[in-house]
N, C-alpha and C positions, 0 to 999 in steps of 0.2 A: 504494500500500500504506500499512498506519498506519505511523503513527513508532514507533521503538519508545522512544520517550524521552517520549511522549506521557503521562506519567504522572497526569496533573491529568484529563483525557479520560474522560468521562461520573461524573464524582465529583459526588453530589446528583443521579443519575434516581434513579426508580423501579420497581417492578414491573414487566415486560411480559410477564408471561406470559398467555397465551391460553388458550382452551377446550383449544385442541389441543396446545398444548405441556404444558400442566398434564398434560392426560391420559398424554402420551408420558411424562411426567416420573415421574407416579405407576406406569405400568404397568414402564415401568422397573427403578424401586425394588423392587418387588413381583418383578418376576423376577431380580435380581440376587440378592435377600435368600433367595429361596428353590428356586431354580434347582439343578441337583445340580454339584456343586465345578465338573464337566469342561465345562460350556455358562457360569457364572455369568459371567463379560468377556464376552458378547456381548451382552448389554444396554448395553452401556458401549459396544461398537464401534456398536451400532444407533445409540444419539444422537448418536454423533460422525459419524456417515453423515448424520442425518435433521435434525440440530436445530443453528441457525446461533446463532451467540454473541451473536442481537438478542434472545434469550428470556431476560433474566435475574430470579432473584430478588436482589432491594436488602436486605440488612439492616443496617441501623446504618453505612451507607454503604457497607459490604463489595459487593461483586458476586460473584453464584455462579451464571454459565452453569448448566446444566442439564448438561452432562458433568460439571462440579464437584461437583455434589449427589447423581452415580449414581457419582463416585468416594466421598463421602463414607458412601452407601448401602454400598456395597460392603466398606469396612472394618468399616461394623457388623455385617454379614454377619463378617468375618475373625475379628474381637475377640468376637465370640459362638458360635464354631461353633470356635475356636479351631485357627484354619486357619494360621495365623504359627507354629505349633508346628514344630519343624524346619529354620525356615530360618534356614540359617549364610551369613554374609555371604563373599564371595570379593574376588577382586581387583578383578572389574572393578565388582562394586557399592560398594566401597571408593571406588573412582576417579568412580561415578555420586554417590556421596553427598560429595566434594570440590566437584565441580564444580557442583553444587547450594549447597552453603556460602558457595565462594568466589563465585559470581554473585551473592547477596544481599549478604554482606559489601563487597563492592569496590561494588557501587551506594551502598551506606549510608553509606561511607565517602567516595565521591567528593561524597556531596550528601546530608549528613545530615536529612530529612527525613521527616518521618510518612508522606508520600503516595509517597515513596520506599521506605521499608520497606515499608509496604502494598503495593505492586506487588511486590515483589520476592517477599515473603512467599507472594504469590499464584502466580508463577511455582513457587515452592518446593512449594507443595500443589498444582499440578498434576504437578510432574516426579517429584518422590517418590511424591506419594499415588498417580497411577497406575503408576510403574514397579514400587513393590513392592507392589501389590495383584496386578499380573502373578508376581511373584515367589510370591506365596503361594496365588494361583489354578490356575495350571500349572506340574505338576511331569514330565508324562512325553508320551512321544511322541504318544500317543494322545488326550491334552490337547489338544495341540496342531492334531492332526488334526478333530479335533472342531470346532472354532475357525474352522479352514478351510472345513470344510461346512459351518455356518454362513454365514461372509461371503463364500459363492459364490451363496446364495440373498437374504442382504442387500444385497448390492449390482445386485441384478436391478434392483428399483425405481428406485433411485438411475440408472443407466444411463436409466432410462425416463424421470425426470423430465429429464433431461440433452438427451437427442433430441428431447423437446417445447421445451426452452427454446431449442434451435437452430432449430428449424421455426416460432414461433409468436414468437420472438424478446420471448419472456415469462421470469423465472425464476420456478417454481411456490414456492420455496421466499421467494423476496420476504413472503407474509405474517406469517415470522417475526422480519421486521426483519433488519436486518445485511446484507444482502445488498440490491445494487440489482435493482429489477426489469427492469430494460431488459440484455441483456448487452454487456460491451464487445466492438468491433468491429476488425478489424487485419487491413488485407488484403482488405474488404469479405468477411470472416468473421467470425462470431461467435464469441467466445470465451466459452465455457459455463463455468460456475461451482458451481453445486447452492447445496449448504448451506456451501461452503467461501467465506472469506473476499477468495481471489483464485483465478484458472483456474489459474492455475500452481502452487498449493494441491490441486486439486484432482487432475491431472493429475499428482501425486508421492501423493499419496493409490491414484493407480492405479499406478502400477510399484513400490509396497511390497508387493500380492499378485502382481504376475505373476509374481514367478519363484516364488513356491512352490506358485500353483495348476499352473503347469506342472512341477514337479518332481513334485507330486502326481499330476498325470495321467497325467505318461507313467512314473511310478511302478507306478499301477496297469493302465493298458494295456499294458505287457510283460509284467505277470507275469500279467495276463487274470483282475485280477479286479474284483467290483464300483466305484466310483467314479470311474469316467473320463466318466459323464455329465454328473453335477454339476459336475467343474473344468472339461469343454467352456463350459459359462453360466458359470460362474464368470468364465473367462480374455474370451468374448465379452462381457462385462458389463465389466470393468475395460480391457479394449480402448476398448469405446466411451467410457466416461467419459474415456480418454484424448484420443481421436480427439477429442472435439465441446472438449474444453479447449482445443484450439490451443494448446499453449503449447512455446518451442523446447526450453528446460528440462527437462520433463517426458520429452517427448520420444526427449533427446540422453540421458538416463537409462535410458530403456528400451531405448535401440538398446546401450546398452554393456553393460545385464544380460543384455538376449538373445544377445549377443556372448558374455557368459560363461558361459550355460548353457549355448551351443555348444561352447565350450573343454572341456565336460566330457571326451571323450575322448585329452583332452592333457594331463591334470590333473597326471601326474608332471613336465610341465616348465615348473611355473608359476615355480620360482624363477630360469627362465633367463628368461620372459618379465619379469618383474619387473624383473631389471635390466637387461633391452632396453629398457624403456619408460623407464628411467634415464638408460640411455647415451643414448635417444632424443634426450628433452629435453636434455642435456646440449650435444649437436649439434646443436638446432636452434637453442638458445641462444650457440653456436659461431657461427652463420652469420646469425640476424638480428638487424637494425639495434633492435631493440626487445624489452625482455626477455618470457618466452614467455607469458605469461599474458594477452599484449595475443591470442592465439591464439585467445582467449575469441572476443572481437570480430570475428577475422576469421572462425571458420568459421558466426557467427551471419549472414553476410551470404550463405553457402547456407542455415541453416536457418530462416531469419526472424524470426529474434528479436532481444533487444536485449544481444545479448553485449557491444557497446562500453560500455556506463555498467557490466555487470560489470567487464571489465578495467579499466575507468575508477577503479572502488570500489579495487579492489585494490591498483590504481597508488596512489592516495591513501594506501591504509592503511601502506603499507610506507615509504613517502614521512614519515610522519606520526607513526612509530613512536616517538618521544619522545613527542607530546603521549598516547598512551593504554596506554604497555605495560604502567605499574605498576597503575593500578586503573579503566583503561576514560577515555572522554574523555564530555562533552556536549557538544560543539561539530563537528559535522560537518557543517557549511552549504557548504563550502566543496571536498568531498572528490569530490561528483556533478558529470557533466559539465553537469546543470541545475539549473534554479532550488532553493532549498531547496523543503521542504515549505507546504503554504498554510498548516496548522495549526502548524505547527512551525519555524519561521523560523530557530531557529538548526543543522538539521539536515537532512540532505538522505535520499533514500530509501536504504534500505540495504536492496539486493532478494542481499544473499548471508550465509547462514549462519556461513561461515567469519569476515566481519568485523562481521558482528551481535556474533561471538566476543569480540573483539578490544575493539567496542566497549563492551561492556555486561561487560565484567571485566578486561580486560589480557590481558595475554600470561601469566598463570596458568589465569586458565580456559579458554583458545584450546588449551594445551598439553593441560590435561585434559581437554576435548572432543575434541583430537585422539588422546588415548590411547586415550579409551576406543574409540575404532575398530578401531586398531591391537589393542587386546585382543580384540576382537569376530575381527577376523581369527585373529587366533594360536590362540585356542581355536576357530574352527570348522575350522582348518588342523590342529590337533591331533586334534580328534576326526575327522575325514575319517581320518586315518593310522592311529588306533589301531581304527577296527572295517574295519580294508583286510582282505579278505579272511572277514569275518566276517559285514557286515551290508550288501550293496552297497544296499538298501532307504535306510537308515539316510543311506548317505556319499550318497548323488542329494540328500535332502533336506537334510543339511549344504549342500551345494555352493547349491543353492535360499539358504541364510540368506544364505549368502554375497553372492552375484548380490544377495540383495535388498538389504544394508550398498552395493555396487559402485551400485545404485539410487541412495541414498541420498546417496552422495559426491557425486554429478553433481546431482543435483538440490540439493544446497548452499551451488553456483556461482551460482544463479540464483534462489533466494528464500531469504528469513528466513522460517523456520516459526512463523508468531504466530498461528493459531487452533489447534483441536483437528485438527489434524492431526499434532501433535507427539505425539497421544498411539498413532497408527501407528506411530513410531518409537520409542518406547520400549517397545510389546510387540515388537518384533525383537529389541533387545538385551534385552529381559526373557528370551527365550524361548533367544536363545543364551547368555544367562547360565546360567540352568535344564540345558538339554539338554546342554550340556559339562560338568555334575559330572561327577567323577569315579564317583562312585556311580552316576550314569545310563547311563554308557558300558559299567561294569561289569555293568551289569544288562542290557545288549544282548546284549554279550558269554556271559553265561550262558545267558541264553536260547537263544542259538545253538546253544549245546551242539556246540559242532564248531573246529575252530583251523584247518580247513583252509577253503578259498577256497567259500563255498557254491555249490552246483548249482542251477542255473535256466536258464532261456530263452536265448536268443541277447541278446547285447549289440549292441544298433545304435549308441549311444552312443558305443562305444570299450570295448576291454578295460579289464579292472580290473587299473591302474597303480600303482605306490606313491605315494603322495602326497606333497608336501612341502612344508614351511612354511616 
């Protein structure tokens, strides 16, 4: 994987854009700019699907991927059509626009630097620019849904180029640069990649829609109506991209969201599972010789992967926690159970998001990456409880956001998100930002037109429980 300290790395190319990326680039721009409010992000998720981070435009040394430029399209679209109207900041965009701050702040300050600010600044306009363009793009459920049928029929192709690059052991998307063409091999398998920067990128890019194409589906196959075709392709398409990834990561993500879609008919006694999984690790850490995180590594040795150099990371960082809590370190050669990196000698791979955390801000933005979870959870645990009995439609796709954050945790263990795949997880929390107003919940609620438990079909799921946070 890159360094993520690699900050000097490709400063002075230039242009690589192609016939074909130009064209994506423009058509793009063109549909985002004039698209009607409820489709306008799916241009944005199309190039983040189709177009690898080897298509850049160079200006004045800056670099702007081609998701950069259909972010930047996109707020001219906002600031023109005056679509920013209306939105009030809440808690957990409070906590997204800290964590953004302090990331840039503590780099600058750790290594005052031009090419330091510059990365960092770059970070900044990706994380901002597209989390509140989600913010001002979707505002209601039907937004959201929209989005979804969409990227059941966007990610068809994507699957397709995926299963040629396992059978012909070519990547088709190699001519956009960034990507090798040959894929890596593990297992005397091939680990399939697309447009993403690693498989194991790629394969967290798919268990960010499985749970809500499936909360979608069997949303609408109980209540018998239209759109259980489309999240069938949908969920067969993000499977496969799974599948042809090989990656354990990915994986061990998708086995714990599908775990908790399952959990759905147990939902009222999630705060006792909670602090079983407490008491768990508490006792497991009771009884072995190595504290529990080395667990990484052992159950990687059934699923195939390389959970030792994650537990390995871990051991390091906490080990280490003087040299990076106040404003992040640049010296982590030393924290991998292998060599540093070739490009980067005084730092070693850092394949887990949590101490990506750690390293690239301190133990302030570790906290506030960690919050803003924990708030992701509380408001979709809150909105679950307040339409109980109102909008069971509504609580299935809550529990879906959910599962999909529960995705996201696990695959955090196991890679640092450094391409446009970070921009999949900021329309989650964009979108549980949105759909927990208070104003949205209320407007469920009216719509209902009823206080008592609605009437429909049979529940295979599980009776409707009281939920709790």
């Amino acid at each position: 994987m890159e360094s993520p300290f690699a900050y000097l790395e490709g400063v002075g190319e230039a242009t690589t854009l192609n016939a074909l990326s130009f064209t994506m680039l423009l058509v793009a721009s063109l549909l985002i700019l004039f698209l009607p409010r409820r489709y306008a992000v799916l241009p944005l998720l199309m190039v983040c699907c189709y177009m690898t981070l080897g298509q850049l435009l160079v200006i004045m040394g800056l670099h702007f991927p081609i998701f950069r430029i259909i972010i930047f399209a996109g707020w001219l679209r906002v600031l023109m059509r005056g679509e920013f109207l209306g939105l009030r900041f809440n808690k957990l965009d409070r906590v997204f626009i800290w964590w953004v701050v302090v990331s840039v702040v503590a780099a600058v300050l750790l290594k005052p630097t031009g090419d330091v600010l510059q990365n960092r600044l770059g970070f900044a306009y990706n994380a901002a620019g597209s989390y509140f363009l989600f913010r001002c793009l979707v505002r209601d459920f039907e937004d959201v849904e929209a989005i979804l049928r969409g990227m059941a029929v966007l990610t068809v192709p994507l699957a397709v180029s995926m299963v040629v690059e396992n059978f012909t052991e070519r990547n088709p998307f190699a001519i956009f640069g960034g990507v090798p063409e040959i894929p890596f091999e593990r297992y005397e398998r091939f680990r399939c990649q697309g447009p993403f920067e690693h498989p194991i990128l790629a394969g967290t890019f798919a268990i960010s829609f499985f749970p809500l194409f499936a909360v979608y589906f069997w949303d609408r196959f109980e209540r018998r109506i239209p759109g259980t075709g489309r999240m069938i392709v949908g969920l067969l398409a993000v499977s496969t991209v799974l599948v042809t990834s090989y990656s354990a990561g990915p994986f061990m993500g998708w086995l714990v969201g599908t775990a908790g879609l399952l959990w759905w008919q147990w939902r009222h006694l999630m705060r006792s599972v909670r602090w079983g999984v407490v008491l768990m690790l508490i006792g497991l850490q009771a009884v072995m010789k190595t504290p529990i995180w080395w667990l990484i590594g052992k159950i990687s040795v059934i699923s195939g992967g390389t959970g030792y150099h994650r537990s390995y990371l871990i051991d390091s960082c906490i080990r280490n926690f003087t040299d990076w809590f106040l404003l992040g370190t640049r010296y982590t050669a030393e924290w991998g159970p292998t060599a540093p990196l070739w490009n980067d000698p005084d730092n070693t791979d850092i394949t887990s998001q949590y101490v990506l955390e750690c390293v690239n801000g301190g133990l302030l933005k570790f906290i506030l990456f960690v919050a803003m979870i924990v708030i992701c959870f509380k408001r979709v645990g809150n909105a679950i409880k307040t339409l109980e009995g109102v909008d069971r439609s509504k609580q299935l796709f809550f529990w879906g956001l959910g599962c999909a954050m529960v995705s996201h945790m696990m695959s955090f263990i196991s890679v640092a998100y450094f391409d446009q795949v970070i921009v999949f997880y900021f329309l989650t929390i964009a979108v549980i930002s949105r759909l927990t107003e208070p104003e949205v919940l209320e407007s469920v609620v009216a719509a209902s037109g009823a206080s008592e438990p609605e009437a429909g079909p049979s529940q295979p799921l599980g009776p409707a429980q009281p939920a709790v946070t």
